[in-house]
N, C-alpha and C positions, 0 to 999 in steps of 0.2 A: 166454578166448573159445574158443567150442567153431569146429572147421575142420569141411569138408561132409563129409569120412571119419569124423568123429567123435572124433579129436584134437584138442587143444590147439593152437592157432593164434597165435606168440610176437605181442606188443604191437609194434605197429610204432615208431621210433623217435621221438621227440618232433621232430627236426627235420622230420620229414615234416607233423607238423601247424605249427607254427611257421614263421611268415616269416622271411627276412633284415630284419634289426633294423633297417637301411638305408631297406630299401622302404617300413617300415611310418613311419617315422619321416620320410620324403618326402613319401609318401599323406596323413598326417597334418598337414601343413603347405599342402596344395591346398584350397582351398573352403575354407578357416576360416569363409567367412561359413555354412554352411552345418551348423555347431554340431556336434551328435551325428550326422547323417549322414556317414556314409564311402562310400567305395566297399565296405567288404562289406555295407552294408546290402543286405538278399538280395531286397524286397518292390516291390508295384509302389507307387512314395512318394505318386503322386494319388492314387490308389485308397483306399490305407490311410488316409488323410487325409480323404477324401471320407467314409469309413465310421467317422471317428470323431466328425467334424461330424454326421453321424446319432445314433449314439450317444450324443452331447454333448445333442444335443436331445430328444433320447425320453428322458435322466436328465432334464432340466431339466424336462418336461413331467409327468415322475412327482412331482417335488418338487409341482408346483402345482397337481395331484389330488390325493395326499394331505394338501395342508395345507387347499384347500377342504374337504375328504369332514374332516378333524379337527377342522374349525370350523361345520362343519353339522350333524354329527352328533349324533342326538337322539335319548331315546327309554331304556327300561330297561335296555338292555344296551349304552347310546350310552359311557360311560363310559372303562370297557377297551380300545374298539375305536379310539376317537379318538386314545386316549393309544400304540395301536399304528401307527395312521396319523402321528401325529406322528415316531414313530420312525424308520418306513420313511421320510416324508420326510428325516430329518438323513440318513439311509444313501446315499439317490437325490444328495443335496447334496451328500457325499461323492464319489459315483462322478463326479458333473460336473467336481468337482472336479481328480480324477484324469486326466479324460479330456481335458480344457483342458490340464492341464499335457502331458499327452503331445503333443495336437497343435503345442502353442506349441517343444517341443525337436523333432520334426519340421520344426520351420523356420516352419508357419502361425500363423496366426492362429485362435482359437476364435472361433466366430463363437454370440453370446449374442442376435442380433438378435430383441426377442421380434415383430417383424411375421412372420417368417415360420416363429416358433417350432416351433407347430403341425404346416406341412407338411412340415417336413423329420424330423420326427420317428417314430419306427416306432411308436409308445403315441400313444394318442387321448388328449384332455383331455375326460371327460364329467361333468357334473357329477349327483348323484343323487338321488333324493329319499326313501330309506331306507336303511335300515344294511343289509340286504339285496344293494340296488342298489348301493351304496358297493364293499361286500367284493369283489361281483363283476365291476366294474368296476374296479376295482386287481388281482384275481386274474389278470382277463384280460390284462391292461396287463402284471404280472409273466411269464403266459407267452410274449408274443410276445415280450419282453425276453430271458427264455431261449432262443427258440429264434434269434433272431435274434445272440446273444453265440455262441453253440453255432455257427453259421453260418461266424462271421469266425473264430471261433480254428480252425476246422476252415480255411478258405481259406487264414489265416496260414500253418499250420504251423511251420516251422522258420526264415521267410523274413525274422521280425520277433519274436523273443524275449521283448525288453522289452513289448513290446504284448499278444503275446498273457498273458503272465504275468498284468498288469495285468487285462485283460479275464476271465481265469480267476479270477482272487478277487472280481471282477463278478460274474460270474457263478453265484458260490460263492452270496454273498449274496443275489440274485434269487432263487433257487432257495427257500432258506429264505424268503422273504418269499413266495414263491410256497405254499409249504407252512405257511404261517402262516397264509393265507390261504385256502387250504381249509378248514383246520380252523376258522378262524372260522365261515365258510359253514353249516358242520356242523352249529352249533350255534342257526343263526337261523331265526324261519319266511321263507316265502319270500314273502310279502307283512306290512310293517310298518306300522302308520297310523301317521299323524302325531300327537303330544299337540297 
């Protein structure tokens, strides 16, 4: 590690990052009910919770645009594009997947309620009536997904680790689906009739 004169700067000891074995082993025995949360959890725990019941619900809500837009789709180029909307949905089922579990070792509950599915969710559910309308109504859907993931892992920071990691391979993945999705775009005209 470089020092601000531009030397060598020795590694500080290990005991200085390290507890006494005692405290942690006390710490660790308080709030059992209260699972993976310790006291160094660094985040504010409503907050983050609040914002994964969002995210819980804007995956669940992609899951069921893409699987209408895969079951409606129609048309000469309907084919490939259904079978990619199929896909992104198992990937969106996935991240729900991930994100329930995160909330539930958080201590809550994931809340699936589909009455209020919709509004709590950051992605719209719109349904389309061409392959056109489809792509870009899922492109869109993927980037406010990103920009909204981009968001919390930037507020995270360092405060919640496991979360934000999680939410970055989320995020990995939106992105390509985002980019999937352009390129589909690319290749459609921009008004479809129906057969």
């Amino acid at each position: 590690m470089l020092a601000p004169d531009g030397g060598v700067t020795p590694l500080r000891p290990a005991e200085d990052f390290i507890r006494d074995v005692e405290t942690l082993r006390t710490q660790a025995r308080e709030n059992l009910d209260q699972g993976a949360v310790t006291a160094a959890y660094g985040a504010d725990l409503a907050r983050v919770v609040q914002m994964l019941q969002t995210a819980l619900a804007t995956e669940l809500v992609c899951v069921l645009r893409y699987r209408q837009h895969h079951y409606a789709a129609k048309g000469m180029d309907a084919e490939p594009i259904a079978a990619e909307f199929l896909a992104h949905s198992e990937e969106e089922l996935a991240h729900a997947g991930l994100i329930a579990a995160r909330i539930s070792q958080l201590g809550s509950n994931p809340d699936f309620s589909p009455s209020t599915l919709e509004g709590r969710a950051h992605s719209e559910y719109v349904e389309a009536d061409s392959l056109h309308a489809m792509v870009t109504e899922n492109l869109v859907a993927e980037r406010v997904a990103v920009a909204a993931y981009t968001d919390i892992i930037e507020w995270l920071g360092s405060s919640d680790p496991t979360t934000r990691r999680m939410l970055e391979q989320i995020l990995a993945v939106e992105e390509e689906h985002a980019d999937d999705l352009a390129s589909m775009l690319d290749g459609l005209p921009a008004v479809t009739r129906k057969p």
